[in-house]
C-alpha positions as a Markdown table, in Angstrom:
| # | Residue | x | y | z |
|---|---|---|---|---|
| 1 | Unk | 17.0 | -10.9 | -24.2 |
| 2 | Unk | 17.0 | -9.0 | -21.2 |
| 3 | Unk | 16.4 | -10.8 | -17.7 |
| 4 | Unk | 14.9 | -8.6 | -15.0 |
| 5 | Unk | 14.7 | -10.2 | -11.8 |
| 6 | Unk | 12.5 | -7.5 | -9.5 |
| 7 | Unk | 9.4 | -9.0 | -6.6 |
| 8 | Unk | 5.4 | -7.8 | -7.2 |
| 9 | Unk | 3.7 | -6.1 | -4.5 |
| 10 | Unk | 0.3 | -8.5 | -4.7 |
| 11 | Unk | -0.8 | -11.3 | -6.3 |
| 12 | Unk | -3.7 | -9.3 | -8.7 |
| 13 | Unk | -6.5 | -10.7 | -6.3 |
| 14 | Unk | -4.9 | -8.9 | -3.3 |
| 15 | Unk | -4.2 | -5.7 | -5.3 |
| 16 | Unk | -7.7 | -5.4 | -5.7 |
| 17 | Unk | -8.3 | -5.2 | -2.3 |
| 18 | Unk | -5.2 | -2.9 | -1.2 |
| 19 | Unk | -6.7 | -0.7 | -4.1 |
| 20 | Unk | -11.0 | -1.0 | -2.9 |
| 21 | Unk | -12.5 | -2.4 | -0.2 |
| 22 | Unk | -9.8 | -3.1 | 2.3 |
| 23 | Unk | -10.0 | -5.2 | 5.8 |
| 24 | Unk | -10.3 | -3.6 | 8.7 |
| 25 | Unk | -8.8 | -5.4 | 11.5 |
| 26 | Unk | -7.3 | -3.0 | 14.2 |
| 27 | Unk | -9.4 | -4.4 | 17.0 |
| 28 | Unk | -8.1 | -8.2 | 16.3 |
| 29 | Unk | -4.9 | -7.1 | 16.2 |
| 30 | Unk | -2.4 | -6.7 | 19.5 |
| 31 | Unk | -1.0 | -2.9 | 19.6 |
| 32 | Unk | 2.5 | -3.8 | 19.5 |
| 33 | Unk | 1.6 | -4.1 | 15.8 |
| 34 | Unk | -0.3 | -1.1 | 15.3 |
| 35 | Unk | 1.4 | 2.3 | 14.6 |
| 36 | Unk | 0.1 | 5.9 | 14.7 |
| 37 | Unk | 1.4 | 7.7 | 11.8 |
| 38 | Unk | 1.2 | 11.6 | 11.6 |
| 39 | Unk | 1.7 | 13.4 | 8.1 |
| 40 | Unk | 0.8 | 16.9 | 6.8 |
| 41 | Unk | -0.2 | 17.5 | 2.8 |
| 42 | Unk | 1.9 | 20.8 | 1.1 |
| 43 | Unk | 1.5 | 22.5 | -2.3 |
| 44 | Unk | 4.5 | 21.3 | -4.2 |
| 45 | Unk | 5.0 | 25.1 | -5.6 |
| 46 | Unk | 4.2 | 27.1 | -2.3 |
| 47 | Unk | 4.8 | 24.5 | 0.3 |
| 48 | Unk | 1.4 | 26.6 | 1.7 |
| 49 | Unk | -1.0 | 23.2 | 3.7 |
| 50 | Unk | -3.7 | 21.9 | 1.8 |
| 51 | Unk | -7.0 | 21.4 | 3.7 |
| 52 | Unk | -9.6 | 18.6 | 2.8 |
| 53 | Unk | -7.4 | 16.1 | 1.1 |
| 54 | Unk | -8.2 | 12.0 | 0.6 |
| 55 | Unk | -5.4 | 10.3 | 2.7 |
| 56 | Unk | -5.3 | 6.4 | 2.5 |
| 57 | Unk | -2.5 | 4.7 | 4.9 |
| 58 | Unk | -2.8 | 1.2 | 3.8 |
| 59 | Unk | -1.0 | -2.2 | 5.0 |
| 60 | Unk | -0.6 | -5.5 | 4.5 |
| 61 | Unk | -1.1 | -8.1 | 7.4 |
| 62 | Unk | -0.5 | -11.0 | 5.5 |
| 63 | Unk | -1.4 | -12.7 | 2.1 |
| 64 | Unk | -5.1 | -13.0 | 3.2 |
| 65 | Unk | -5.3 | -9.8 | 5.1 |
| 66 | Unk | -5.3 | -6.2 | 4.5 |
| 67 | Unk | -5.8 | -2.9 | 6.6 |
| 68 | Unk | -7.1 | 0.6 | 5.4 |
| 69 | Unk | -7.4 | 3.8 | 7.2 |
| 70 | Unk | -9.1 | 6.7 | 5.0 |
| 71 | Unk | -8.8 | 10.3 | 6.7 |
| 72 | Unk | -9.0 | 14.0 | 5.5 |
| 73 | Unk | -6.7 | 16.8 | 6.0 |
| 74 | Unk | -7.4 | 19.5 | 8.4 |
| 75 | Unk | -7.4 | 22.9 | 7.7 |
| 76 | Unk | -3.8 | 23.0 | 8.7 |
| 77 | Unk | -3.4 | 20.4 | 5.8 |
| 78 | Unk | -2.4 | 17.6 | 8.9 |
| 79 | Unk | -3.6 | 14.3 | 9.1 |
| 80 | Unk | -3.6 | 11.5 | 11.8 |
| 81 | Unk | -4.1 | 7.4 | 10.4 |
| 82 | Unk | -3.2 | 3.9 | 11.4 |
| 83 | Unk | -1.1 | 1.5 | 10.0 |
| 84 | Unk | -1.1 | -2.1 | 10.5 |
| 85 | Unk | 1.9 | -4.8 | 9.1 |
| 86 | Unk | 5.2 | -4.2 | 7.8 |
| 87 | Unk | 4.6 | -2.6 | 4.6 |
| 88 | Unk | 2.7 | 1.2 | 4.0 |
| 89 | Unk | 1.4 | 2.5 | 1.2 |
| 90 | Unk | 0.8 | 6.0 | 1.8 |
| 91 | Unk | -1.8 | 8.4 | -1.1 |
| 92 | Unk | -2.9 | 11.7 | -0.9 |
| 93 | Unk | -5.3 | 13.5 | -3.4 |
| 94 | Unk | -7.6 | 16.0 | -4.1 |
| 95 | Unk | -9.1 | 17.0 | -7.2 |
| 96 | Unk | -7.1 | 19.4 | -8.9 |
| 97 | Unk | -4.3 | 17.7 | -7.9 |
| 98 | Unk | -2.1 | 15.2 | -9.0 |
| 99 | Unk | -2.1 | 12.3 | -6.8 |
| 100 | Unk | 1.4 | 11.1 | -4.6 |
| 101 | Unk | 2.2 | 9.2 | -2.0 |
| 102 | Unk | 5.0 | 7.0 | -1.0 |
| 103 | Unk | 5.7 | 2.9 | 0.2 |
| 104 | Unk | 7.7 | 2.6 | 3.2 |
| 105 | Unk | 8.1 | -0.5 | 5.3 |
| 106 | Unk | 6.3 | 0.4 | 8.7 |
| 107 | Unk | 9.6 | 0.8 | 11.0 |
| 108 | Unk | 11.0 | 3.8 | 9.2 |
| 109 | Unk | 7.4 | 5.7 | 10.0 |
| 110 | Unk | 7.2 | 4.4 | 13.6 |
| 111 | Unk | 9.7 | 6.7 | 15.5 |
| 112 | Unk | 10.4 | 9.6 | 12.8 |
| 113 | Unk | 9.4 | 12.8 | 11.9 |
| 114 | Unk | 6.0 | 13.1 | 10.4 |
| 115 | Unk | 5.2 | 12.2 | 7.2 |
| 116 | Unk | 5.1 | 15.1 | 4.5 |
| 117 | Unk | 3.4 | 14.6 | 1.1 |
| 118 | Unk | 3.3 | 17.4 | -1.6 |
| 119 | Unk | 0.6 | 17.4 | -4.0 |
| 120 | Unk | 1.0 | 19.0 | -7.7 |
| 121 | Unk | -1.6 | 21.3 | -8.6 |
| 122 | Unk | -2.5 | 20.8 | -12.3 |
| 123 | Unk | -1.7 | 23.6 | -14.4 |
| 124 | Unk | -1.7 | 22.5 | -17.8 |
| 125 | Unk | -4.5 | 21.2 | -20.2 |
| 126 | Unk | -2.9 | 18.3 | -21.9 |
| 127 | Unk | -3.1 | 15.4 | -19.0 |
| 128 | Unk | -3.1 | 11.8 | -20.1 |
| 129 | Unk | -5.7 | 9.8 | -21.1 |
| 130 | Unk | -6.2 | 7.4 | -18.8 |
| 131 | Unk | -7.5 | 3.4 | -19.2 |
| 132 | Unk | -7.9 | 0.6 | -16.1 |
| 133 | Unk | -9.1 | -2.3 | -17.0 |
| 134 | Unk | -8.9 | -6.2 | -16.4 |
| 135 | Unk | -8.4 | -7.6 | -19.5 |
| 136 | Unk | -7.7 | -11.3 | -20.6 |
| 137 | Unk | -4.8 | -11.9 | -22.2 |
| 138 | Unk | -4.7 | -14.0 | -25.4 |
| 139 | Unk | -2.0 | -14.9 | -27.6 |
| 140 | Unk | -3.1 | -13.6 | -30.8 |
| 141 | Unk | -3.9 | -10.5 | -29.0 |
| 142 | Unk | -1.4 | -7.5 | -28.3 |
| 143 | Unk | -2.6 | -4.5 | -26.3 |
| 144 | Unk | -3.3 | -0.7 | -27.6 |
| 145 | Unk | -2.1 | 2.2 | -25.5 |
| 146 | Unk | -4.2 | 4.5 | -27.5 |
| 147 | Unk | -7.4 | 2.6 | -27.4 |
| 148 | Unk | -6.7 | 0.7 | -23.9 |
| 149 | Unk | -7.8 | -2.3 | -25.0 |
| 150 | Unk | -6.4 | -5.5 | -26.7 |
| 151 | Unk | -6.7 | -5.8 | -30.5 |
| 152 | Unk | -5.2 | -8.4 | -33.2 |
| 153 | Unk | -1.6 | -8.1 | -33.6 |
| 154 | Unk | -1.9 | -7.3 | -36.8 |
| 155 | Unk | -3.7 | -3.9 | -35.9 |
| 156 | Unk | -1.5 | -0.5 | -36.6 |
| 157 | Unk | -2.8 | 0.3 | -32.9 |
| 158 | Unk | -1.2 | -2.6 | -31.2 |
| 159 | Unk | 1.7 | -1.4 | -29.1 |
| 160 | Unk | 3.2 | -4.6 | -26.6 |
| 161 | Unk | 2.7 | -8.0 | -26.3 |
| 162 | Unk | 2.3 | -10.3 | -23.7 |
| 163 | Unk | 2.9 | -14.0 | -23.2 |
| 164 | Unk | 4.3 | -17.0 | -20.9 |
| 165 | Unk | 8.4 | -17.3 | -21.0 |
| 166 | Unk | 8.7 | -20.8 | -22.8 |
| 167 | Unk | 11.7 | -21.2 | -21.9 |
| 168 | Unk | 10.7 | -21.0 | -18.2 |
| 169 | Unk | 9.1 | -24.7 | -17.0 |
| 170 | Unk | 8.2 | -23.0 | -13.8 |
| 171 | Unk | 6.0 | -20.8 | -15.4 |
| 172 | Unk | 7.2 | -18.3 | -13.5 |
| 173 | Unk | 8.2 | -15.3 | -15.8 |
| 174 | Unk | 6.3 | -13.7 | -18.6 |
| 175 | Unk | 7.9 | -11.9 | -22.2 |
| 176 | Unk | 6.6 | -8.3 | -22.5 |
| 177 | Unk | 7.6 | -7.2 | -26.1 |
| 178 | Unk | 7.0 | -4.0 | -28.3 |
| 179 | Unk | 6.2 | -4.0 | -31.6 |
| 180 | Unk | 7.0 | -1.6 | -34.2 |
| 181 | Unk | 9.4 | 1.2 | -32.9 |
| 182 | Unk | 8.0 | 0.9 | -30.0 |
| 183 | Unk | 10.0 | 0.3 | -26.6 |
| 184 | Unk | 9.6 | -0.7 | -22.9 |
| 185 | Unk | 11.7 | 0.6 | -20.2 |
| 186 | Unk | 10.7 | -1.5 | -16.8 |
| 187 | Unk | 10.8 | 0.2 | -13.8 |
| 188 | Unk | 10.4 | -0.8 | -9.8 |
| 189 | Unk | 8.4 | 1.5 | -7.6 |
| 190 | Unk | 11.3 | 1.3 | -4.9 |
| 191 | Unk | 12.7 | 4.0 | -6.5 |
| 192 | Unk | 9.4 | 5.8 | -8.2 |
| 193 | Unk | 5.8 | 5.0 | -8.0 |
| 194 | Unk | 3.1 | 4.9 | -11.2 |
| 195 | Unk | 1.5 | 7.7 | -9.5 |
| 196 | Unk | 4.4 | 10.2 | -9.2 |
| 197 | Unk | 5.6 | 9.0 | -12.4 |
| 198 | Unk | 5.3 | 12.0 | -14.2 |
| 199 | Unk | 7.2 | 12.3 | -17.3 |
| 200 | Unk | 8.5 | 9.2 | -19.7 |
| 201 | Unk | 12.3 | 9.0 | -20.2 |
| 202 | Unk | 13.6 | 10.3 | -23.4 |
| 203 | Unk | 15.8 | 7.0 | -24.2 |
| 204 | Unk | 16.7 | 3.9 | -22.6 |
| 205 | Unk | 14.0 | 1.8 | -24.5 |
| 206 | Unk | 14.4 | -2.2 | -25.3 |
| 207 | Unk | 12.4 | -3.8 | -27.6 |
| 208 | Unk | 11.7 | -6.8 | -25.3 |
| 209 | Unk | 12.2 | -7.9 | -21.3 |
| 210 | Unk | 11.4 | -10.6 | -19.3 |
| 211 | Unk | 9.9 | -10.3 | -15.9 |
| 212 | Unk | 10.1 | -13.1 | -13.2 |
| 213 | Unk | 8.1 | -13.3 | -10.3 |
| 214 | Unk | 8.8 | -14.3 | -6.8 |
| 215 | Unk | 6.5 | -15.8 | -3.9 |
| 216 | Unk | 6.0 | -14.1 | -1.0 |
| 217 | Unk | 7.7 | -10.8 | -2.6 |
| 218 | Unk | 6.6 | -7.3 | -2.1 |
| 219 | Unk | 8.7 | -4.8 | -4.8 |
| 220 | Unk | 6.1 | -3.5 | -7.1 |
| 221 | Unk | 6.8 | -2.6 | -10.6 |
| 222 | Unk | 5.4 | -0.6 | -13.9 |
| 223 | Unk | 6.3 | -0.3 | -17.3 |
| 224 | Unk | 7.3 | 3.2 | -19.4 |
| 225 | Unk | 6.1 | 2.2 | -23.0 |
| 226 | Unk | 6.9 | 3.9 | -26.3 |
| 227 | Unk | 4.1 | 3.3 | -29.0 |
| 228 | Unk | 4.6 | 1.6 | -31.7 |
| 229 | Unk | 4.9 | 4.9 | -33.9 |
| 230 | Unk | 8.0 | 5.5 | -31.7 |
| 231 | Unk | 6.3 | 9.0 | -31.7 |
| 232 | Unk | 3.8 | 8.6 | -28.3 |
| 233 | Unk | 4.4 | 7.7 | -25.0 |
| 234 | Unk | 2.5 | 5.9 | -21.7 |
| 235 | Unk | 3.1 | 4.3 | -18.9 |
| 236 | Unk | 1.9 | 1.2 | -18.1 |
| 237 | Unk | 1.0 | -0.9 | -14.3 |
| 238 | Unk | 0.5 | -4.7 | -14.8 |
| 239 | Unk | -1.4 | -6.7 | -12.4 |
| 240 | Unk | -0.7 | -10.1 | -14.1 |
| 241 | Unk | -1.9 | -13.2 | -11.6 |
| 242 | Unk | 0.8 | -14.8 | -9.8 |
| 243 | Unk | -1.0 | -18.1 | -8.2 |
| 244 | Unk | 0.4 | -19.9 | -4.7 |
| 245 | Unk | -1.3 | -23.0 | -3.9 |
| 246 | Unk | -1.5 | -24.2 | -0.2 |
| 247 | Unk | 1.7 | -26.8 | -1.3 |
| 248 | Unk | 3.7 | -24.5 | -1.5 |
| 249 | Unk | 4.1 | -24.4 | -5.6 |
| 250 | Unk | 3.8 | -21.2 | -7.3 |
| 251 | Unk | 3.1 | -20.2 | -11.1 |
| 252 | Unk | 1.9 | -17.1 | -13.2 |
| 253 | Unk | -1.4 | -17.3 | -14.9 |
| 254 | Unk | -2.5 | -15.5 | -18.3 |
| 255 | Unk | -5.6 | -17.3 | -17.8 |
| 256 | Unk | -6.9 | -15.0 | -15.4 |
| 257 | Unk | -7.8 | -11.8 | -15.9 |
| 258 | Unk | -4.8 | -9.0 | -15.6 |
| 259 | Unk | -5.0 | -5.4 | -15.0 |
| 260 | Unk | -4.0 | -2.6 | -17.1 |
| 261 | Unk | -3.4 | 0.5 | -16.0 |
| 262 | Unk | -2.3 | 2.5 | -18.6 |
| 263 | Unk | -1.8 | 6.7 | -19.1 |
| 264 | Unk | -1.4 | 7.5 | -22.7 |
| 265 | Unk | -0.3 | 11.3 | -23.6 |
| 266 | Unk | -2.0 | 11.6 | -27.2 |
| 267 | Unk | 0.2 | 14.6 | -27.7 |
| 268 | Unk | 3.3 | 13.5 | -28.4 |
| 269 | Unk | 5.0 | 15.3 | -25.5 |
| 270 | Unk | 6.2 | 12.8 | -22.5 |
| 271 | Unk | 4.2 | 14.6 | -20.3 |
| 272 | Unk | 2.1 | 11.3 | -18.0 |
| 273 | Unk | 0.6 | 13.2 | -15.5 |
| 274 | Unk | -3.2 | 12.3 | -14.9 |
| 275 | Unk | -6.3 | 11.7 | -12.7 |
| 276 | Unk | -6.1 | 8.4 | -10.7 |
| 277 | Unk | -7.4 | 5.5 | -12.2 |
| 278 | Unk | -10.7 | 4.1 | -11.1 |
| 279 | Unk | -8.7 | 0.9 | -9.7 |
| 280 | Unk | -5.6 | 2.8 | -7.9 |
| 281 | Unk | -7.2 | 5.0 | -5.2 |
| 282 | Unk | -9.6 | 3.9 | -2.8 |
| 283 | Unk | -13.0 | 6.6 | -3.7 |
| 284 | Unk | -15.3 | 4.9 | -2.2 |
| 285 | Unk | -14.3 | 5.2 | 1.2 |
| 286 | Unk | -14.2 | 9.0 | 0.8 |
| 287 | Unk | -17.6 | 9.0 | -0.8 |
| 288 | Unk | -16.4 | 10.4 | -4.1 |
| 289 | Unk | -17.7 | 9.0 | -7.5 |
| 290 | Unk | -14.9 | 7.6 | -9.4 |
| 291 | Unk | -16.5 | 7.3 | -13.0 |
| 292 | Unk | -16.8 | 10.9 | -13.1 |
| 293 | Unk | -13.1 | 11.1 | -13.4 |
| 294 | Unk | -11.3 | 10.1 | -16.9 |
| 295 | Unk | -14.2 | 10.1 | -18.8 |
C-alpha cells in the first residue's frame, strides 16, 4: 500500500463556489488585503498577445468566503483584476484555446512582474472527451472513464474504485484502486494543474494509493488513470467531501455527493488536452454558454 500524505484545495462545497458563483466582497474588506494584479495572455507558439480572453483571478478569504474578479483581455492581450486572501487561482481562456492558468499564494503576485499566461491554440482533432459530474459513491459501484459514470464492478468498463480507508478510525483518508491493468499515478497541482495537464505519463502507475486529508489545507490534487485495458488513458480531479464541524472534528464523507472531473482520450494516444469542464471555469460570469462545450 502506498501512503500519500498531500492537503485539498476546498472542501467540495467551497469548490463549487471557487469554480461558479463566487462572493464578492472587495468593498467589506480593508485595502491592505486587496491587491492589484496585472497580467498579459501570449500565444504559446508565437508569443504574439491574444485579445478578448476570459480571465478569472479568484481567492480565498476564508472557509466561508470567496472572491472573484472576471475581466477580458485587451487588444494588447493585457488584463487588470483583483485579488483578495492569500491564495490565487489564476485561468485564462478562449475558445480555440486550451485553457491555463496558475495558483500562487498572493505575496509572490503583489510586488512582481506582471503575470504572463500562454494559451495553446488547438491544432489537432483528437481532444479528450470530457465528463464532470457529482456522482454518489457507492460501494458496489466503481467508476468508468469511458462512459463517465459509475457502473457495477463487475462491468468490463469499470476502471477505479473508491471507498473509506478501514483501517483509518478518523475517517480521514480514502483507498483509490484500479482494477484490471489499470493504474493511478496521484499528482498535486503545486507542481502541475488538471488544466495544463496535458499529456499522461508513460509509466509510473500503481495499482492502489491512499489519500489522506488535512483540515484547514490548501494543496489541491488530481489523479492520471490508466483504464483498465491498460491500453487508454485520462485524467481524473476528485472533489470528495471533507466535513469540519464547528468542534473542531473533521472527517471525509462518501455520503455526499463527489465530483468527477474526468478527460478520457478514446484514442489510445496520451494525448489529455480538452475543453474546460462545465464545473472548472467560471462561464457564467463571462456570459458564455457552457453546455455547448463537450457535447
Amino acid at each position: 500500500m502506498v501512503l500519500i500524505k498531500s492537503k485539498i484545495w476546498l472542501i467540495v462545497t467551497i469548490a463549487v463556489a471557487v469554480f461558479g458563483g463566487l462572493l464578492s466582497l472587495p468593498s467589506l474588506l480593508p485595502k491592505s488585503q486587496q491587491t492589484v494584479i496585472t497580467g498579459r495572455v501570449l500565444s504559446a507558439k508565437t508569443k504574439a498577445p491574444i485579445s478578448d480572453v476570459m480571465v478569472s483571478v479568484e481567492s480565498i478569504i476564508s472557509e466561508q468566503k470567496s472572491h472573484g474578479s472576471f475581466v477580458r483581455t485587451d487588444n494588447d492581450g493585457r488584463f487588470v483584476a483583483d485579488a483578495v486572501g492569500d491564495k490565487v487561482m489564476i485561468r485564462a481562456w478562449k475558445p480555440g484555446y486550451l485553457m491555463n492558468g496558475m495558483d500562487s499564494d498572493r505575496a509572490s503576485v503583489r510586488f512582481g512582474q506582471p503575470i504572463i499566461v500562454e494559451l495553446r491554440k488547438i491544432e489537432y482533432p483528437n481532444l479528450a472527451i470530457v465528463h464532470d459530474d457529482y456522482l454518489r459513491v457507492k460501494s458496489d459501484l466503481a467508476y468508468s472513464l469511458a462512459r463517465g459514470e459509475l457502473v457495477e464492478k463487475t462491468s468490463p468498463d469499470a476502471d477505479i474504485t473508491i471507498s473509506l480507508n478501514p483501517d483509518d478510525n478518523t475517517n480521514r483518508s480514502v483507498i483509490i484502486e484500479s482494477l484490471g491493468d489499470g493504474g493511478i499515478i496521484f499528482q498535486s497541482t503545486n507542481t502541475l494543474s488538471f488544466a495544463t495537464a496535458l499529456e499522461a505519463p508513460p509509466s509510473g502507475y500503481l495499482g492502489r494509493a491512499v489519500k489522506e486529508f488535512l483540515p484547514h489545507s490548501s494543496e489541491g490534487w488530481f489523479l492520471f488513470v490508466r483504464a483498465r485495458d491498460g491500453r487508454h488513458y485520462a485524467k481524473l480531479e476528485l472533489g470528495i467531501s471533507t466535513i469540519l464541524q464547528p468542534d473542531g472534528a473533521f472527517y471525509v464523507s462518501l455520503d455526499q455527493a463527489t465530483r468527477f472531473a474526468c478527460n478520457y482520450q478514446p484514442d489510445g494516444s496520451r494525448n489529455l488536452g480538452g475543453n474546460p469542464t462545465k464545473n472548472s471555469f467560471p462561464f457564467s460570469k463571462f456570459g458564455f454558454d457552457a453546455d455547448s462545450l463537450n457535447r
